[in-house]
FITI-691784 format. One record per residue: residue in one letter; x, y, z of N, C-alpha, C in turn. Coordinates in steps of 0.001 Angstrom, whole numbers, always signed. Layout:
// residues N
  rest      n_x      n_y      n_z     ca_x     ca_y     ca_z      c_x      c_y      c_z
     A        X        Y        Z        X        Y        Z        X        Y        Z
...
This chain:
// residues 139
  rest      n_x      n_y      n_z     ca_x     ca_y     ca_z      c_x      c_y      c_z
     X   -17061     +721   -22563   -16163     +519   -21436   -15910    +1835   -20706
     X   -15332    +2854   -21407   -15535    +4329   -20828   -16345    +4881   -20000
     X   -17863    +4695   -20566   -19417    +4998   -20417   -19283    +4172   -18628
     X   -19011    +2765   -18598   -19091    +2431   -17672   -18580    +2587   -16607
     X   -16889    +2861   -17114   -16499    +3573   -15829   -16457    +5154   -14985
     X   -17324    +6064   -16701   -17360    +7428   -15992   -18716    +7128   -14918
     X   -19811    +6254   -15381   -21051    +5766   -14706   -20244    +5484   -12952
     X   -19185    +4415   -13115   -18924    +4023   -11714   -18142    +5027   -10804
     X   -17867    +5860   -11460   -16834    +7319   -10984   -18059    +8070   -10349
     X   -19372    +8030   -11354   -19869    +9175   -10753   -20847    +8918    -9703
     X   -21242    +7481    -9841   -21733    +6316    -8213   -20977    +6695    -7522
     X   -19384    +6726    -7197   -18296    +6770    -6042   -18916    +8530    -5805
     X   -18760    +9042    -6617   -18599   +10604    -6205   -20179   +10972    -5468
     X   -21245   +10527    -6282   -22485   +10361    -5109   -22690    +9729    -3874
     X   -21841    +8531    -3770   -21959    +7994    -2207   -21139    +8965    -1335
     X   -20553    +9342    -1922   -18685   +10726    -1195   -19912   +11725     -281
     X   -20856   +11673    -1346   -22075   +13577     -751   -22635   +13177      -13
     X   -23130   +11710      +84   -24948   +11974     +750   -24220   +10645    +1788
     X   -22782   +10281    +2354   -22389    +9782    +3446   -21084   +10788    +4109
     X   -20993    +9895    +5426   -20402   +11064    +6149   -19074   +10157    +6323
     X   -17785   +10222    +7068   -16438    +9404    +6802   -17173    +8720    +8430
     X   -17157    +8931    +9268   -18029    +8647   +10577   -18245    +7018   +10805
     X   -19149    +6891    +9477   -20313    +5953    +9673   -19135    +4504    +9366
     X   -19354    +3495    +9972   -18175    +2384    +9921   -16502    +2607    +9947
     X   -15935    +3748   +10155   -14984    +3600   +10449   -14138    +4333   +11207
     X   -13148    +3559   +12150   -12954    +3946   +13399   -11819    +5482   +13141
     X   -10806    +5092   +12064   -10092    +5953   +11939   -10399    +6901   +10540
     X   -10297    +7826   +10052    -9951    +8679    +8807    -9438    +9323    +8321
     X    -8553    +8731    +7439    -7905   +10044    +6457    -8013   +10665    +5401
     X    -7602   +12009    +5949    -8325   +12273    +4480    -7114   +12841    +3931
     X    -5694   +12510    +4102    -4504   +12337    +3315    -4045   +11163    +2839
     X    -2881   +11094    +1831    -2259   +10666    +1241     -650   +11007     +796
     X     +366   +10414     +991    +1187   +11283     +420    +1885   +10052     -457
     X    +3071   +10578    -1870    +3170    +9879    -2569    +4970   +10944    -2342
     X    +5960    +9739    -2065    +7029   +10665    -1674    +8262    +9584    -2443
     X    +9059   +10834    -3597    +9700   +10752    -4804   +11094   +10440    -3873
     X   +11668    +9047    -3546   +13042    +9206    -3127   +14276    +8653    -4270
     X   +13269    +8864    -5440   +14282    +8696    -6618   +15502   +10015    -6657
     X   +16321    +9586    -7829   +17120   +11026    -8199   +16375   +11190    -9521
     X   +15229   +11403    -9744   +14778   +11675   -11020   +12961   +12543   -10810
     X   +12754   +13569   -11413   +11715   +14440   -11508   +10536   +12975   -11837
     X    +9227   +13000   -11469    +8437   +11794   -11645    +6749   +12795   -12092
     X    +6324   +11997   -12709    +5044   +12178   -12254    +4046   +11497   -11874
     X    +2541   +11349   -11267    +1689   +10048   -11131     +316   +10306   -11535
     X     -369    +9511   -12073    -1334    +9425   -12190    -2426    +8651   -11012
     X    -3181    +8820   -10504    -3779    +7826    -9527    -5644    +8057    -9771
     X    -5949    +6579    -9743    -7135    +6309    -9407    -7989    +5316    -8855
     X    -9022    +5282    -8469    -9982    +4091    -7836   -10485    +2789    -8906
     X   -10101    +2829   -10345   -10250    +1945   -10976    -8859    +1518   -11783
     X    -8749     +303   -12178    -7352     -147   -12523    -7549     +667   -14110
     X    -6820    +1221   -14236    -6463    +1282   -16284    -7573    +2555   -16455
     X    -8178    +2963   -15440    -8753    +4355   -16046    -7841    +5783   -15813
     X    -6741    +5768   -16465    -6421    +7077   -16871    -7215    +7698   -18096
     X    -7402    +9295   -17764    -8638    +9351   -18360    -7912   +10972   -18402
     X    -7060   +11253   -17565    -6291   +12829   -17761    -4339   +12304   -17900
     X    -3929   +13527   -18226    -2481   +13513   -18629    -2456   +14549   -17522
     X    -1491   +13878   -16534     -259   +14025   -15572     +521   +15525   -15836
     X     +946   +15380   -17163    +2056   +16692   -17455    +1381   +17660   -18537
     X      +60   +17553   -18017     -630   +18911   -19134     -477   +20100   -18352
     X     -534   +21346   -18909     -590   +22490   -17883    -1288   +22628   -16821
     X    -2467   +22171   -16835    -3700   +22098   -16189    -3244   +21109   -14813
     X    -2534   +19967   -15005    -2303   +19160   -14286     -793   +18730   -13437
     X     -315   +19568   -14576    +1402   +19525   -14043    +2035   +19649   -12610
     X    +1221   +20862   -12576    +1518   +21619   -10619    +1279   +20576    -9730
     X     +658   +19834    -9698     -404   +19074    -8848     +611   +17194    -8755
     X     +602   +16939   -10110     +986   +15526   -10346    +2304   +15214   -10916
     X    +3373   +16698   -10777    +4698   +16400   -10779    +5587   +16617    -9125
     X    +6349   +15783    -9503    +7221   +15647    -7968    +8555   +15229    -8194
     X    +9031   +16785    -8112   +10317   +16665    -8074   +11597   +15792    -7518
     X   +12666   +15198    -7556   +13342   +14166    -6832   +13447   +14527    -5244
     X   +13721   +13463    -4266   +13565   +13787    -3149   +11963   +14699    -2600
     X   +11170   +14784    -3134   +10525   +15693    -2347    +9228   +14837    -2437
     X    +8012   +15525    -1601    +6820   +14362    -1397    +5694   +15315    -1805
     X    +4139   +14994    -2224    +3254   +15447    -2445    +2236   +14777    -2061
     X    +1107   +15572    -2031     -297   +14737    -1328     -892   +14394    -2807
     X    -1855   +12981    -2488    -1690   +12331    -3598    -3250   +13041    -4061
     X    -3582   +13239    -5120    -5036   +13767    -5286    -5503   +12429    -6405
     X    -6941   +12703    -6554    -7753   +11739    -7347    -8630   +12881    -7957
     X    -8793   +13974    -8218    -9524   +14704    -8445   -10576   +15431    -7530
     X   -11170   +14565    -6910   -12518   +15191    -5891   -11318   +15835    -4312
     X   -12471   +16400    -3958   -12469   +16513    -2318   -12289   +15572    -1373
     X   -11845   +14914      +12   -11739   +14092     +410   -11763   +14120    +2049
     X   -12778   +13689    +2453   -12639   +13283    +4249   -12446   +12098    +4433
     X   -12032   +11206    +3317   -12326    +9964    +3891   -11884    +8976    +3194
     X   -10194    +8734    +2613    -9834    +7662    +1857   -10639    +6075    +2265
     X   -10362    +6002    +3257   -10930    +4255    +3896   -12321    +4648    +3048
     X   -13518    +5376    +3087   -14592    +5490    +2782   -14958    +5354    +1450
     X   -13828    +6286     +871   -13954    +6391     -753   -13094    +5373    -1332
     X   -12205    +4537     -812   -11787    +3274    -1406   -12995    +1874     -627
     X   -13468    +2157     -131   -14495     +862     +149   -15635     +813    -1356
     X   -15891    +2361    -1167   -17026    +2479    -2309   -16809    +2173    -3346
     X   -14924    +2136    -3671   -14682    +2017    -5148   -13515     +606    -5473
     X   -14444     -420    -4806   -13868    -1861    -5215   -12808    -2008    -3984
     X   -12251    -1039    -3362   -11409    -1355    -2067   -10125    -1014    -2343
     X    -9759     -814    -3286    -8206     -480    -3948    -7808    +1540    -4369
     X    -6940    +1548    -4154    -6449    +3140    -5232    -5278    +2547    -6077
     X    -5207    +3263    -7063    -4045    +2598    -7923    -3259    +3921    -8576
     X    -1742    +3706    -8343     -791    +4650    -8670      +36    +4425    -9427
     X      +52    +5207   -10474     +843    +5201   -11417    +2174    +6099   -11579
     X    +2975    +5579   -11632    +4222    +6364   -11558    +5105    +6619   -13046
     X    +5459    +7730   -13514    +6148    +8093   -14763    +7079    +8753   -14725
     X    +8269    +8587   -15295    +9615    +9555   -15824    +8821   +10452   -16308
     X    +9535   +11412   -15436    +9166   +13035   -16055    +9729   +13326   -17523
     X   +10902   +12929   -17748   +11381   +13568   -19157   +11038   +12988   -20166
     X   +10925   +11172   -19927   +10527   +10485   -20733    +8688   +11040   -21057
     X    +7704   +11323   -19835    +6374   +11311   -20660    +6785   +12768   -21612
     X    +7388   +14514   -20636    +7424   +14886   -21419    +7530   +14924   -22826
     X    +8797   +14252   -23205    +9058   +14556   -24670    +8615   +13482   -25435
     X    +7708   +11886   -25059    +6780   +11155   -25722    +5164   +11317   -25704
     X    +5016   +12176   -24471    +3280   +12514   -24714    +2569   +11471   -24235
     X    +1650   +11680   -23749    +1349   +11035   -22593     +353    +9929   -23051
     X     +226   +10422   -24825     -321    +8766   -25495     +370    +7597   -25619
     X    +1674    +7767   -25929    +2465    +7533   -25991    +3147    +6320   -24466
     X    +3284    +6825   -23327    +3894    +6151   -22529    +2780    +6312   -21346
     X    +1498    +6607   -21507     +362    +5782   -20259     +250    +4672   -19913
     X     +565    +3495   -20961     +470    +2153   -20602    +1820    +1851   -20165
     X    +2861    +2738   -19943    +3743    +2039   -19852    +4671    +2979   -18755
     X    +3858    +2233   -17399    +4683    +3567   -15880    +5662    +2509   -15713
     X    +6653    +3340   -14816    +7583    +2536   -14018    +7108    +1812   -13011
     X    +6282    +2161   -12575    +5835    +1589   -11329    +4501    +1624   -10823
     X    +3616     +356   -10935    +2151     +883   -10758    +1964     +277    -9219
     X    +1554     +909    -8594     +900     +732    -7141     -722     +321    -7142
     X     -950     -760    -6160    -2166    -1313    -6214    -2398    -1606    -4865
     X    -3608     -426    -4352    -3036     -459    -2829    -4263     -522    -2126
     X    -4603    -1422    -1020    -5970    -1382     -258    -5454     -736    +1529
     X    -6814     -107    +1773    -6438     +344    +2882    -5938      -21    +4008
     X    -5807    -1528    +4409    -5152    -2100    +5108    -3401    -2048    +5167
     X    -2911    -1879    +3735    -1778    -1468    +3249    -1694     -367    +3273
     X    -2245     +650    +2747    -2036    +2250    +3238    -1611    +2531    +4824
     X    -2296    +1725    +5539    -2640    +1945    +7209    -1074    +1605    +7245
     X     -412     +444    +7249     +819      -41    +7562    +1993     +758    +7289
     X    +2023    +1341    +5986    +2534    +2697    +5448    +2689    +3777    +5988
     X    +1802    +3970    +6840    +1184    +5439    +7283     +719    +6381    +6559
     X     +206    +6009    +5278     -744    +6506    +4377     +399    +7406    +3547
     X    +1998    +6864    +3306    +2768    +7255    +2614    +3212    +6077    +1479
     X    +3074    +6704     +387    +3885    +5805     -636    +4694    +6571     -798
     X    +6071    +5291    -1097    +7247    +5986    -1398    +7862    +4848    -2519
     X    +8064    +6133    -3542    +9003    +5742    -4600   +10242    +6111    -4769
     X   +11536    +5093    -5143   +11037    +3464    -5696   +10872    +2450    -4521
């Protein structure tokens, strides 16, 4: 199951190189923002397949990037480079999916611990992003 989805990760990340954002679509972004209007520190996980978390949110490596403090907003990353959400969610089933976590809670349970279990998972196609204005906002 793994095997298959690092296989379909790394299909998405080859169509990303050898196409341009241009080709079929009228508009492009190549942002995202994911904006915390809780009173509570959060973090998110996000990706192009449902249930593949595959990194931890609050490791050192990842912390800077995928914590968001209360009130404040961040651009949402997936790992790669990006000209072209509409492009790179067509390639990858049509959806991005966001996962949202208590900061204190993953801290001090570990992120084996409470991955299956966000506050809030987002399941979002670009037609819905567009309406948004390519902002999610939590809660």
């Amino acid at each position: 199951m793994i095997k298959t989805n690092f296989v379909n990760l790394i299909i998405v990340v080859i169509i990303l190189f050898t196409t341009t954002c241009g080709k079929g679509f009228d508009d492009c972004h190549d942002s995202m923002y994911l904006e915390n209007k809780s009173s509570s520190t959060i973090y998110y996980a996000s990706t192009l397949k449902d249930g593949f978390l595959n990194y931890d949110p609050s490791s050192p490596t990842h912390a800077t990037d995928y914590k968001i403090e209360a009130g404040k907003t961040r651009k949402i990353r997936i790992g790669i480079t990006l000209s072209c959400w509409e492009q790179v969610m067509k390639s990858a089933e049509g959806y991005i999916y966001i996962y949202v976590y208590d900061a204190v809670r993953l801290e001090a349970e570990g992120w084996s611990n409470v991955k299956d279990k966000p506050l809030k998972k987002y399941s979002l196609k670009t037609n819905q992003l567009s309406e948004m204005e390519w902002r999610v906002t939590y809660p």
